[in-house]
FIRO-899878 format. One record per residue: x, y, z of N, C-alpha, C, CB in turn; residue in one letter. Coordinates in steps of 0.001 Angstrom, whole numbers, padded with zeros to 6 digits, always signed. Glycine has a CB too. Layout:
XYZXYZXYZXYZA;...
This chain:
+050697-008015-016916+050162-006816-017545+051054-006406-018708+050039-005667-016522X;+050402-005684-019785+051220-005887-020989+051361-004106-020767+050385-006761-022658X;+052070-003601-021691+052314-002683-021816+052812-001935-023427+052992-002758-020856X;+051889-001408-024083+051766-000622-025005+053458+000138-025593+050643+000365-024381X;+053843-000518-026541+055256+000191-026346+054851+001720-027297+056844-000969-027146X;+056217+002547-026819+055924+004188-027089+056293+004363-028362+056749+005301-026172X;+055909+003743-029737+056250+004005-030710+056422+005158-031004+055742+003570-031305X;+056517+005531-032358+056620+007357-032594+054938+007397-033001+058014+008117-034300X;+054022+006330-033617+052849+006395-034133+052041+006945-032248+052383+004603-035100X;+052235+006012-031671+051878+005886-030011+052556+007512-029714+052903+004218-028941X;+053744+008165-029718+054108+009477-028776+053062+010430-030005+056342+010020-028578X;+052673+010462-030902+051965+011517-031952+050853+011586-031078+051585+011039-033677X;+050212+010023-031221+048527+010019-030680+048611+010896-029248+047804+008109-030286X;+049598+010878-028386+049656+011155-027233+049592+012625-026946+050666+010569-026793X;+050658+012857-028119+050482+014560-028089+049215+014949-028734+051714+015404-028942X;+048705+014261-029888+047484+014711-030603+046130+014843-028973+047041+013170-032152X;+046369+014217-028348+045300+013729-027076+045417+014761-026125+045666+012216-026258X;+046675+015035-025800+047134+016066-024994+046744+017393-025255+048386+016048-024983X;+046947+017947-026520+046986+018943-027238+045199+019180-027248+047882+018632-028682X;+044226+018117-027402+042940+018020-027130+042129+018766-026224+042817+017010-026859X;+042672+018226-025458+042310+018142-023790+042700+020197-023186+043920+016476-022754X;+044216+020224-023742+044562+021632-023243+043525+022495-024470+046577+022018-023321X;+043265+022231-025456+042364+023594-026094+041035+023448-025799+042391+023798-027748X;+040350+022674-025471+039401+022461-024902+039147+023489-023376+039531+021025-024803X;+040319+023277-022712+040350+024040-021740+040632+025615-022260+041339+023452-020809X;+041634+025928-023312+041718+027396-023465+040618+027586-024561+043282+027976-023910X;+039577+026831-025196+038562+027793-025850+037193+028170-024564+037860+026852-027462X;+037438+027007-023763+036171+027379-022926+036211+028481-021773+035717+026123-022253X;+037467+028656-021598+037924+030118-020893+037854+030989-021649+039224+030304-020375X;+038640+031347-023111+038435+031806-023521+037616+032507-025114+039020+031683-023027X;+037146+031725-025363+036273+031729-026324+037150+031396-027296+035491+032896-026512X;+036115+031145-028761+036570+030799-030091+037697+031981-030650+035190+030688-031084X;+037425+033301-030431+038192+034185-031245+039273+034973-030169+037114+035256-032085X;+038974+035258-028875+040127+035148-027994+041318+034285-027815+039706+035060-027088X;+041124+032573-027704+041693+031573-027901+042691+032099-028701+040950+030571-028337X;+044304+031360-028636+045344+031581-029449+046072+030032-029920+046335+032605-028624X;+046313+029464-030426+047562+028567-030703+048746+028627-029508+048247+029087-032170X;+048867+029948-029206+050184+030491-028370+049729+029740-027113+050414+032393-028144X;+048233+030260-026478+047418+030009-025237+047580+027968-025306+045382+030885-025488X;+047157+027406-026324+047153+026094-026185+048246+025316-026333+046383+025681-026865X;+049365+025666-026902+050164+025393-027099+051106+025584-025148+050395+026151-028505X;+051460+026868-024645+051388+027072-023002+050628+026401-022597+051067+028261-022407X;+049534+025790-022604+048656+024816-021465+048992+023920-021639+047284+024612-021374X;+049554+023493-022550+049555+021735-022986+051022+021262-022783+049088+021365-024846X;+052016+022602-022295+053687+022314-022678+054281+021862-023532+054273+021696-022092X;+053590+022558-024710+054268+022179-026083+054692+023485-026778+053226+021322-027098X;+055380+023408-027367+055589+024566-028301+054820+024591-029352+056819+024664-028785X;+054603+025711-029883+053809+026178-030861+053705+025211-032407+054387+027621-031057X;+055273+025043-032388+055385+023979-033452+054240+022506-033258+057102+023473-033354X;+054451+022190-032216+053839+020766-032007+052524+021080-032041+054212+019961-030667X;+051607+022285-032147+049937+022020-032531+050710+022362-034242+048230+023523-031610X;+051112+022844-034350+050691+023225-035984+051472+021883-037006+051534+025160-036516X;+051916+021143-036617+052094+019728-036541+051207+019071-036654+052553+019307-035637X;+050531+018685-035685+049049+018217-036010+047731+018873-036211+048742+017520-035158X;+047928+020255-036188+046593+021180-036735+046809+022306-037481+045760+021746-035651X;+046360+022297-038542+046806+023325-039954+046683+024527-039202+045687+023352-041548X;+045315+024771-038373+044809+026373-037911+044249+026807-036516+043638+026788-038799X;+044131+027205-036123+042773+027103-035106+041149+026730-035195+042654+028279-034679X;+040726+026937-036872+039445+026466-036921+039670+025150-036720+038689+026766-038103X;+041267+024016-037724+040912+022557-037258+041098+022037-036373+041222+021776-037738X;+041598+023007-035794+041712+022278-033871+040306+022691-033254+043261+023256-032542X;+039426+024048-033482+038321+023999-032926+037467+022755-033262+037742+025136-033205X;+037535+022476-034637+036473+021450-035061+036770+019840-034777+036278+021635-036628X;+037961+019875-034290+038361+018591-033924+038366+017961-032193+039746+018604-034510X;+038734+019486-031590+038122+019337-030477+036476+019117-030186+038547+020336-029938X;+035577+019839-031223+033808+019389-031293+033995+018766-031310+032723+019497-032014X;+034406+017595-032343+034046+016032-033064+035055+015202-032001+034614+015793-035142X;+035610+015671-031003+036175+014563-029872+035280+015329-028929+038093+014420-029412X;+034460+016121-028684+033604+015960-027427+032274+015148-027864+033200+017500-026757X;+031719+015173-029237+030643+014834-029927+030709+013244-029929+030635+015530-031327X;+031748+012890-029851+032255+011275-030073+032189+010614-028877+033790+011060-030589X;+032719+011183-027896+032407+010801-026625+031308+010516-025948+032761+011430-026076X;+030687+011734-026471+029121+011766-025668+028235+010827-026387+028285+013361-025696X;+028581+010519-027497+028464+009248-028711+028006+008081-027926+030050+008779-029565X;+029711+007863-027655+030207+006615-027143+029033+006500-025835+032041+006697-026673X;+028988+007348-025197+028209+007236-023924+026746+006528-024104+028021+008723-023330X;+026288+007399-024461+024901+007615-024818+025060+006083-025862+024477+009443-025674X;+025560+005411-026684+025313+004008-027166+025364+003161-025998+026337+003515-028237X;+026704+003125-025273+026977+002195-024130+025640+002408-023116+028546+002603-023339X;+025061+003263-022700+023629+003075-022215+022591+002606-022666+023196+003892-021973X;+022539+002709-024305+021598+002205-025027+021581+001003-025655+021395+002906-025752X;+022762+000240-025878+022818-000523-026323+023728-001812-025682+022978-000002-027285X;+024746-001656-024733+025915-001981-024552+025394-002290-022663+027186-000658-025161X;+024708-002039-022231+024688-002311-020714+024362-003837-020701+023506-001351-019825X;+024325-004447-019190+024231-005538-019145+022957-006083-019061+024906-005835-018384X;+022346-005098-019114+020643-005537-019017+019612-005017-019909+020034-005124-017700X;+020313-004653-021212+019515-003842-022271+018007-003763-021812+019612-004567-023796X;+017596-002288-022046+016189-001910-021903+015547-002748-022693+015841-000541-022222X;+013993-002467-022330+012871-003443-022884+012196-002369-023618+011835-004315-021717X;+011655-002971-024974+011182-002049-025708+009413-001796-025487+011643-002479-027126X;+009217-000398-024809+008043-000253-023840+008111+000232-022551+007505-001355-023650X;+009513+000010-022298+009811+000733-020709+010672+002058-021280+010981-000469-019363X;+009339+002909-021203+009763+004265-021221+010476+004713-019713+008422+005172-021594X;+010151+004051-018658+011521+005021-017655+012230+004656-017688+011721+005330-016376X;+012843+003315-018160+014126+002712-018321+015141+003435-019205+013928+001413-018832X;+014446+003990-020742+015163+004808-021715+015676+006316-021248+014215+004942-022907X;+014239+006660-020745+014309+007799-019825+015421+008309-018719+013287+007620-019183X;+015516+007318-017989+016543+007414-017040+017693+006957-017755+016292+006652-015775X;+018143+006169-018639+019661+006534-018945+020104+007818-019694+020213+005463-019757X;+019168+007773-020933+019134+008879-021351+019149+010338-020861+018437+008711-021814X;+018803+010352-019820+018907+011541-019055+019636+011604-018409+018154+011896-018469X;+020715+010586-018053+021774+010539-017008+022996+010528-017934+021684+009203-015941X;+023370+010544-018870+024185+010929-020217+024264+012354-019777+023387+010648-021880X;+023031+013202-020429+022468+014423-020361+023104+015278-019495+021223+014345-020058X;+022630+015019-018234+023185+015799-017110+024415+015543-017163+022692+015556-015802X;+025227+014313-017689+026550+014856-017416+027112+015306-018405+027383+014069-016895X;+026575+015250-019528+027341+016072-020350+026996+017356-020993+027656+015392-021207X;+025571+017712-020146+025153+019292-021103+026371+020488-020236+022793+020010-020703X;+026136+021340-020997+027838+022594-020835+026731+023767-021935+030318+021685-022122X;+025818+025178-021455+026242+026201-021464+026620+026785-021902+026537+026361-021151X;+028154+027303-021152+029378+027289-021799+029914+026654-023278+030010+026772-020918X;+030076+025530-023485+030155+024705-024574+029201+025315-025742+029767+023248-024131X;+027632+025261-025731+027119+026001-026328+027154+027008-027007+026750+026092-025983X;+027253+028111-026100+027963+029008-026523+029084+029337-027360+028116+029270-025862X;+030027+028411-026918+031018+028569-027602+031012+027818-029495+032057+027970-026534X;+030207+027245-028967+029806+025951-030605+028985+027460-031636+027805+023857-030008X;+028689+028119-030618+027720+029405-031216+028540+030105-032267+027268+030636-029978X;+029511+030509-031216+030238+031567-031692+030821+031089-032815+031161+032112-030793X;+031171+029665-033111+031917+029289-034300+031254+029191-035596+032483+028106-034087X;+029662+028743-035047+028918+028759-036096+029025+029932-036858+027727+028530-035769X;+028626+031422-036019+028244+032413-036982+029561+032687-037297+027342+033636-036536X;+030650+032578-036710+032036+032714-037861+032190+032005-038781+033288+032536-037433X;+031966+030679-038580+031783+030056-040087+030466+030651-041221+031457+028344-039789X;+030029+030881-040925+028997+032101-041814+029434+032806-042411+028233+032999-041260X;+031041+033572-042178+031829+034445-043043+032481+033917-042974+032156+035586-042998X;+032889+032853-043248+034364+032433-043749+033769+030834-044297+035857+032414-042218X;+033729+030497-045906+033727+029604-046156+034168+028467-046544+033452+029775-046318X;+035501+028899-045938+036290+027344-045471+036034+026987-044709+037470+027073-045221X;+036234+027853-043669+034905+027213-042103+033564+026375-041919+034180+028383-041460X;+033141+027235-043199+031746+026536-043398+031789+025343-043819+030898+027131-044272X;+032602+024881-045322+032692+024050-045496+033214+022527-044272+033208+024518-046429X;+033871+023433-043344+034709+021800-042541+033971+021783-041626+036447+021673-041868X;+033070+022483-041121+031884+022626-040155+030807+021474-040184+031147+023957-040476X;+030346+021804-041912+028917+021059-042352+029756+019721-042610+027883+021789-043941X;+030929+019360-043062+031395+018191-042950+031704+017448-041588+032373+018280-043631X;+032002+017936-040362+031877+017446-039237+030734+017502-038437+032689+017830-038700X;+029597+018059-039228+028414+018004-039159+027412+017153-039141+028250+018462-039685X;+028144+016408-040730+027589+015317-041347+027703+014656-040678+027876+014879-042344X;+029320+013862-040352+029924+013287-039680+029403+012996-038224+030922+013835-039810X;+028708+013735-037327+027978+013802-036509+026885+013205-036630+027874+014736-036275X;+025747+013479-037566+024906+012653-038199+024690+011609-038351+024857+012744-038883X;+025992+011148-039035+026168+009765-039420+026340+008970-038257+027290+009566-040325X;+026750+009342-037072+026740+008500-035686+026109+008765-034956+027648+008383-034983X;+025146+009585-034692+023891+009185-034080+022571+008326-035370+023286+010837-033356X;+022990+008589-036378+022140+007502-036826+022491+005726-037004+021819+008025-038086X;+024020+005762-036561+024128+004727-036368+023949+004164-035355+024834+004527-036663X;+024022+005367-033814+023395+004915-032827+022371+004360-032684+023311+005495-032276X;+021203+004834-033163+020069+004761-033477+019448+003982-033889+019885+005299-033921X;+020183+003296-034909+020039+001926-035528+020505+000697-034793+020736+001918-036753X;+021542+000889-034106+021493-000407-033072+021010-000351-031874+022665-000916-032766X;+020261+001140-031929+019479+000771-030532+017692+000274-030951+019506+002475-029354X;+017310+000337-032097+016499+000037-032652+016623-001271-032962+016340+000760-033440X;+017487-001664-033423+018282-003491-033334+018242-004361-032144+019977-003505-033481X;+019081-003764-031308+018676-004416-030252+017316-004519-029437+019429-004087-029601X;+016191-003902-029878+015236-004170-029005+013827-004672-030572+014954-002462-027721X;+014628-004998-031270+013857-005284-032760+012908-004652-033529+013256-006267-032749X;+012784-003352-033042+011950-002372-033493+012096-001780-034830+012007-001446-032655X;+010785-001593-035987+011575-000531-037370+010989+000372-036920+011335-000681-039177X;+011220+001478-037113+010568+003193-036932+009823+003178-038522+012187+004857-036720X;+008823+004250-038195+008009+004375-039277+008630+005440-040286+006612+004741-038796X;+009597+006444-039421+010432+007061-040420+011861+006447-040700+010591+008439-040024X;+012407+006902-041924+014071+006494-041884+014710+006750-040871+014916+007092-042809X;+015859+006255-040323+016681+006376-038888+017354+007609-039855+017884+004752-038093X;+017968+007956-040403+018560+009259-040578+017903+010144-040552+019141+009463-041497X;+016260+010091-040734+015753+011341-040715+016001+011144-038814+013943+011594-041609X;+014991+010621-038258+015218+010664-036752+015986+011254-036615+015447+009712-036029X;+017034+010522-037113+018566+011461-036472+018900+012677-036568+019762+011125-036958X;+018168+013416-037803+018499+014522-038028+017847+015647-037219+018370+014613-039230X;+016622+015016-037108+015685+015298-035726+015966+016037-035214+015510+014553-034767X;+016262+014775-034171+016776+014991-032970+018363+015581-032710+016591+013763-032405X;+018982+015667-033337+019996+016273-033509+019257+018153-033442+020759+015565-035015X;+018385+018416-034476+018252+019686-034211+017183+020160-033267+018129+020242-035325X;+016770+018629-032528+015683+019382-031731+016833+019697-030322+013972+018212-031336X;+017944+019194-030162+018263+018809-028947+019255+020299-028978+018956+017077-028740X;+019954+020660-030167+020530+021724-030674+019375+022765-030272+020924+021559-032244X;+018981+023179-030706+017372+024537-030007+017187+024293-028984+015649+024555-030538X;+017012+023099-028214+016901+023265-026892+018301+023737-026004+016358+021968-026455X;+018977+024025-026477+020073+024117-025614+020515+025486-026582+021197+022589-025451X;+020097+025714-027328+020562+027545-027822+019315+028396-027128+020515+027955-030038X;+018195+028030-027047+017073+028339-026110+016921+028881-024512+016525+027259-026115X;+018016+027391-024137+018506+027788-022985+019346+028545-022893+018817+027065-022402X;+020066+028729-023304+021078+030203-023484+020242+031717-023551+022004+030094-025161X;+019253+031833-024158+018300+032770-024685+017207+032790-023293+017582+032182-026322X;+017085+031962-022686+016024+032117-021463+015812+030940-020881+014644+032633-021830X;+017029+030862-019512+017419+029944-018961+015827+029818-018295+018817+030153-018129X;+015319+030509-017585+013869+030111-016715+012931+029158-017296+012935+031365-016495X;+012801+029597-018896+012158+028457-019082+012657+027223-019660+011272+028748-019670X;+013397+027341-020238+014182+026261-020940+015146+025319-019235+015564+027329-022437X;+014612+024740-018428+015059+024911-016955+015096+023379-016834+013966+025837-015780X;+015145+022628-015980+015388+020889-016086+013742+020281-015938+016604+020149-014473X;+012567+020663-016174+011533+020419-015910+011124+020477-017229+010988+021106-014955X;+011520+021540-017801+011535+021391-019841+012120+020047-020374+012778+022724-020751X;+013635+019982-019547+014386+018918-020100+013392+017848-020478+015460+018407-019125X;+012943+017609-019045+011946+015812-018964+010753+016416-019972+010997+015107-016772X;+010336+017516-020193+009117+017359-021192+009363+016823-022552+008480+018668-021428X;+011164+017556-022781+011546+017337-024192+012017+016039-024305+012562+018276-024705X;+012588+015164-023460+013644+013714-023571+011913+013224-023325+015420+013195-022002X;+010705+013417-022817+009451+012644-023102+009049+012438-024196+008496+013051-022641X;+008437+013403-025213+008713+014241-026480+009633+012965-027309+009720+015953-026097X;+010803+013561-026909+011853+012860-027764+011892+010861-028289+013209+013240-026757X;+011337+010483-026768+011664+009582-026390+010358+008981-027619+011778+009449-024711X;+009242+009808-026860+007756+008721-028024+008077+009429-028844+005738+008649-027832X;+008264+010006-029808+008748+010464-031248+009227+009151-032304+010148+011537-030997X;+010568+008896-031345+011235+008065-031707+010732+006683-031594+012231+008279-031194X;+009715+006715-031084+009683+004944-030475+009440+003945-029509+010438+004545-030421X;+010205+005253-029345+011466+003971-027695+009841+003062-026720+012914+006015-025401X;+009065+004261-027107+008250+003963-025269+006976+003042-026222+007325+006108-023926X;+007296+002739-027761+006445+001513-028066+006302+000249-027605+006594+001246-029013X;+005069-000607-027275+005162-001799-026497+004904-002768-028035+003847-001918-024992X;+005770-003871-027787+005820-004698-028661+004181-005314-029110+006832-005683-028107X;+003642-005437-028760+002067-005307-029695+001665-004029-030064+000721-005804-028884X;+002251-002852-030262+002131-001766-030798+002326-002129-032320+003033-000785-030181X;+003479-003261-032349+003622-002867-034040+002571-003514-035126+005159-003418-034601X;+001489-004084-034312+000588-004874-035011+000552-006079-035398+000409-004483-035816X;
């Protein structure tokens, strides 16, 4: 077994990872504008110096903590779609269905929501915020449409729209459904979910059978 030596590049990433993980935990306790540097910096056993080291402010640690939960759920959601050992068949809508929805449940958060909320409408008055927002925005974009494209690859399918529009889509359909649910959990409830990932699913494609394309 080999072992990774602890460079200084290797102890940064470690604290950068660490430092992750603990604000993640102090924005979701305590929200975007409660949250302190002081608070994450105490959870993580670092001193104050070592976030502002690797994060200019609290907005780029909020937005960097998004774009490492956004990346993840990325990573997931491809490795089901593209990356398993038995890639879906293009036409088996419960096959897409059921991974896709098993992503879902483990990663929808509420909480999280909410909190993505609260940053939004602060970035609304403050347009530096705004600006690094809509850029990790993009950035978001740009990888589910690349998802998108190799899950469309692998099962040899073209969509009749551009994959970035899709993406942009579904990006904001999946965004409303989950600020919705915040707004009126009863109906927006896991019985909506399967109407919308149905929805979602023939929108996109997925549940086309290969003599569909003519």
């Amino acid at each position: 077994m080999s072992i990774e030596p602890l460079t200084r590049a290797r102890r940064r990433e470690m604290t950068r990872r660490h430092l992750l993980d603990a604000a993640a935990l102090v924005f979701a306790r305590e929200g975007f504008h409660r949250a302190s540097l002081d608070d994450v910096a105490a959870t993580a056993g670092f001193t104050k110096g070592a976030v502002y080291s690797n994060f200019a402010n609290k907005d780029e640690l909020f937005l960097a903590v998004f774009e490492d939960r956004y990346a993840q759920e990325q990573t997931e959601m491809r490795r089901v779609l593209t990356e398993d050992e038995q890639p879906y068949e293009l036409g088996d809508h419960s096959e897409v269905f059921n991974r896709v929805r098993s992503v879902i449940d483990r990663t929808w958060d509420d909480d999280w929501t909410a909190l993505y909320l609260e940053f939004v409408l602060y970035a609304r008055r403050n347009a530096d915020a705004a600006q690094k927002l809509a850029e990790v925005v993009q950035r978001q974009r740009d990888m589910t449409t690349k998802m998108l494209e190799d899950a469309y690859e692998s099962v040899e399918y073209e969509p009749d729209l551009p994959v970035e529009v899709i993406a942009t889509i579904s990006v904001a359909l999946f965004d409303g459904l989950a600020l919705g649910r915040l707004a009126d959990p009863r109906v927006f409830d896991d019985a909506m979910l399967t109407h919308f990932l149905d929805f979602t699913i023939a929108s996109i494609g997925a549940n086309r059978l290969p003599e569909d394309d003519g």
